[in-house]
N, C-alpha and C positions, 0 to 999 in steps of 0.2 A: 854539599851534604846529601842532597835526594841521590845522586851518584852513588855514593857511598851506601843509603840506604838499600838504592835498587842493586848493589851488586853484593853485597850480604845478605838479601833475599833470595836472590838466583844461587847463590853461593849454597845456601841452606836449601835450597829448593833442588837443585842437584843432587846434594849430597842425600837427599834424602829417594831420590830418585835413583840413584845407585847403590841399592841394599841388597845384599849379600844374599842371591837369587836359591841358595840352602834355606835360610831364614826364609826367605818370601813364601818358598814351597811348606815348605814346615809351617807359617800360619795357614796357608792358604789348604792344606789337607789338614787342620787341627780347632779352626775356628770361624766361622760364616762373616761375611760383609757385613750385617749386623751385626753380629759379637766384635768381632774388630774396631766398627766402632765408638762401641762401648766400651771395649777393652781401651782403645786408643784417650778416649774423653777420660777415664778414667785414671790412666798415667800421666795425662799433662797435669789434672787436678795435682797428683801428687808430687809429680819431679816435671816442670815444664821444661827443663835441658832436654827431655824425650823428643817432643816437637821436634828438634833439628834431626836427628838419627830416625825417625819413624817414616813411613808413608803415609802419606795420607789417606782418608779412609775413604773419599774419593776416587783418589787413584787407585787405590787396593781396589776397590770395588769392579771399575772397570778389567785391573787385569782378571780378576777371577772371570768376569762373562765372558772376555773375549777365548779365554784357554776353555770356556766349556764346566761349569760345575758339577757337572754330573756325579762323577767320578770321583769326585773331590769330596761332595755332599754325600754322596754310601759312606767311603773310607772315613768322613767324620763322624756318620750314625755309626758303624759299627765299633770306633773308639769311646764313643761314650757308652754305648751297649756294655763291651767290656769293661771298663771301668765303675759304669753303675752299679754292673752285676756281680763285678770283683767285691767293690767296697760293702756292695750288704752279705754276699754272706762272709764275709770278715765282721760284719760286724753283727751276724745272727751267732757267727761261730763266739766272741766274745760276751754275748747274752748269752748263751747255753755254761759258755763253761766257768764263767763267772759271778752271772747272777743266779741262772737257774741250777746249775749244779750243785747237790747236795757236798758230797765228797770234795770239789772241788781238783778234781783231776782235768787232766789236761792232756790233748791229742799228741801219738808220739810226731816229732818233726820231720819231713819228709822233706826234699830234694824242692828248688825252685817250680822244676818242669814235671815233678811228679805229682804237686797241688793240686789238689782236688777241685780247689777255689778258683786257681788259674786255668784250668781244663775243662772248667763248667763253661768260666766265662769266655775263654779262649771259642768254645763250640757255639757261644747263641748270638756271638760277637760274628765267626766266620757263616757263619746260617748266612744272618742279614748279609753281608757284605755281598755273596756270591748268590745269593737270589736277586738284590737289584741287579747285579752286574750278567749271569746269567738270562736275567730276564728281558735286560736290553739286551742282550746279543740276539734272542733268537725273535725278539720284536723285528728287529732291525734285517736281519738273515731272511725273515719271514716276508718284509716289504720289498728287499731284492728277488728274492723270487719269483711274486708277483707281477714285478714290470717284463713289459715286453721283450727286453734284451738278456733274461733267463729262459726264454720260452726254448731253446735247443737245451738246454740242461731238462727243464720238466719231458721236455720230449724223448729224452736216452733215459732218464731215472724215473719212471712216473711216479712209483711207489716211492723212492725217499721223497720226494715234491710233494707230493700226496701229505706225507708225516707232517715237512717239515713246515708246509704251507697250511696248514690247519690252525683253526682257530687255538684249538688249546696245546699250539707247540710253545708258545711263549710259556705258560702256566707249567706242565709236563719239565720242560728242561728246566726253565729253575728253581723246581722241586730236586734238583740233584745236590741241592746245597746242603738238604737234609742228610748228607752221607758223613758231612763235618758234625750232627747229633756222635759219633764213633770218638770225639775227643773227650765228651764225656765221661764220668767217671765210670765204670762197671758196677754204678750200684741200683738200689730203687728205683732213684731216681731217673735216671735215664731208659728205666723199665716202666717208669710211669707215664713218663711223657711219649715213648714209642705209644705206648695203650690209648693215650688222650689222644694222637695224632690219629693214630690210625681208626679209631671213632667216631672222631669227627670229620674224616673223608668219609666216612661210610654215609656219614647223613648228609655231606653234602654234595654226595653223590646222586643218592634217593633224591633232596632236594632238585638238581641240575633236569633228572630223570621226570620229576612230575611236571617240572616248565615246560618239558619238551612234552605233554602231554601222554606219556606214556602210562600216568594210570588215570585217565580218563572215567571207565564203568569199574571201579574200585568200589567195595563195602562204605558205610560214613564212617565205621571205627575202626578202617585200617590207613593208618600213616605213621611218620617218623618216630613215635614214639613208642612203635611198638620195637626200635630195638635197644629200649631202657631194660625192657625185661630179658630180653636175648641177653646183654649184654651182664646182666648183674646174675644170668644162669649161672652163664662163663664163667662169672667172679666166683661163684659159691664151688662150683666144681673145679676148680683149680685150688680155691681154699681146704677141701678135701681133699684132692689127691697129688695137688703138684704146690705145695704151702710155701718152696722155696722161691718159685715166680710171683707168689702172693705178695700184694704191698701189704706192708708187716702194720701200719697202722691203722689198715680198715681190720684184719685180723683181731687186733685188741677191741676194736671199736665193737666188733660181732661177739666176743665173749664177755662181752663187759654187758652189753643189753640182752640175751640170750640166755636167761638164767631157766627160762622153763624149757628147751632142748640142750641146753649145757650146763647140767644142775652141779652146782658147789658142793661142797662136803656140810652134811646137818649141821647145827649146833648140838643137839642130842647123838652125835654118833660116837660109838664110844673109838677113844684116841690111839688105842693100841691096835683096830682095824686099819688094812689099806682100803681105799680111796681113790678111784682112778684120776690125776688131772685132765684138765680142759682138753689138753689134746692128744691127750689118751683117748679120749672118748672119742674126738672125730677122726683121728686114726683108725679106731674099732670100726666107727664106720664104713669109714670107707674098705677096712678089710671083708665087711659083710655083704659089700659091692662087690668087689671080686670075687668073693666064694657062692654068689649069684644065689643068696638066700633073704628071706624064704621065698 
């Protein structure tokens, strides 16, 4: 009888050691050695027949470190990135057009590949992916360099050596993953977020710039915050003369609290006069910018 039991153990222990190395890969790029097994404890509770077909989460564990997770742990973050980012605004676009919508209209139907939803998430999903993957390359590229068996390449190239052996080559190249921001959609949105990124290099470039002591005998009320007010000039003169780059709902936001330079139509004014609107008047304005008076 122990015979029997030990070779129906091997038996099942084999078979479970020979799983269909598609499937292996497919968990192993889709779910980490902890989620595995949890996933795993999870299916025995419900259909223990799993047990014989599964790996164990043991063994699953080891193959994932010996093959390298690296690679494996990006292309999982950046699936859940997409998917997170898929499912809410699926489910912002279902609060807009069902609870909050007055009318109750509904966006016309577009193509799989021409979602809006899937193009947003498509872009913040490829960002991640190719900045970890990006970033270890030129980590990696940057430590070959460095040893003594590149030293005839630095000697014919100084200048790429130069680039590519600097501290901020890692940082620098995978910032190029930002060019996948281009899947998103052509709206605000991705007008917003170019604005937010590139602001916030600005500061924390200033930042980078004062560790390295570069403003040393500085004024005491000159630092990073002086480019709040640079920044919200911009916004206000672009609100006047270029409204189509403006994000449209800091725009309402300025008309709605602006009643003493963006004065409304009286209650006493009689109804058969016109009335210039809201943005009639900073139009007018800024016409009186260009005709350089008074």
């Amino acid at each position: 009888m122990s015979s029997a039991a030990s070779s129906a153990s091997s038996a099942s222990h084999n078979s479970a050691a020979r799983v269909d190395p598609v499937l292996r890969n497919a968990l192993r790029y889709t779910v980490s050695a902890r989620e595995y097994e949890l996933l795993h404890r999870y299916l025995i509770s419900q259909a223990p027949a799993v047990k014989k077909r599964s790996v164990p989460p043991a063994r699953y564990e080891a193959i994932v470190k010996r093959k390298g997770d690296y690679n494996a742990a990006a292309i999982r973050a950046s699936i859940r990135v997409f998917l997170g980012t898929y499912t809410s605004c699926k489910l912002w676009e279902f609060i807009t057009e069902r609870l909050l919508s007055k009318s109750g209209s509904k966006r016309p139907k577009t193509s799989v590949w021409k979602s809006p939803n899937l193009r947003l998430s498509a872009s913040f999903s490829f960002i991640l992916l190719f900045y970890r993957l990006l970033h270890r390359f030129f980590t990696r590229l940057r430590e070959s360099l460095l040893t003594e068996s590149a030293q005839p390449f630095r000697r014919r190239n100084p200048r790429v050596a130069k680039a590519l052996t600097s501290t901020l080559a890692p940082a620098v190249g995978a910032g190029l993953s930002g060019l996948f921001l281009g899947l998103c959609p052509a709206e605000q949105l991705r007008i917003t977020i170019t604005i937010y990124a590139f602001t916030r290099a600005l500061e924390f470039g200033y930042n980078a710039l004062e560790e390295r002591g570069w403003f040393k005998n500085r004024p005491w009320w000159f630092g990073s915050w002086l480019l709040m007010p640079v920044a919200c000039g911009q916004l206000l003169h672009a609100f006047v003369f270029d409204r189509d780059c403006f994000p449209e709902s800091f725009g309402r936001y300025i008309m709605k609290y602006s009643p003493e330079y963006i004065q409304q139509r009286p209650p006493n004014y009689p109804a058969n006069k016109p009335w210039p609107g809201t943005y009639d008047i900073v139009d007018s304005l800024a016409e009186i910018s260009r005709l350089n008076w008074p």
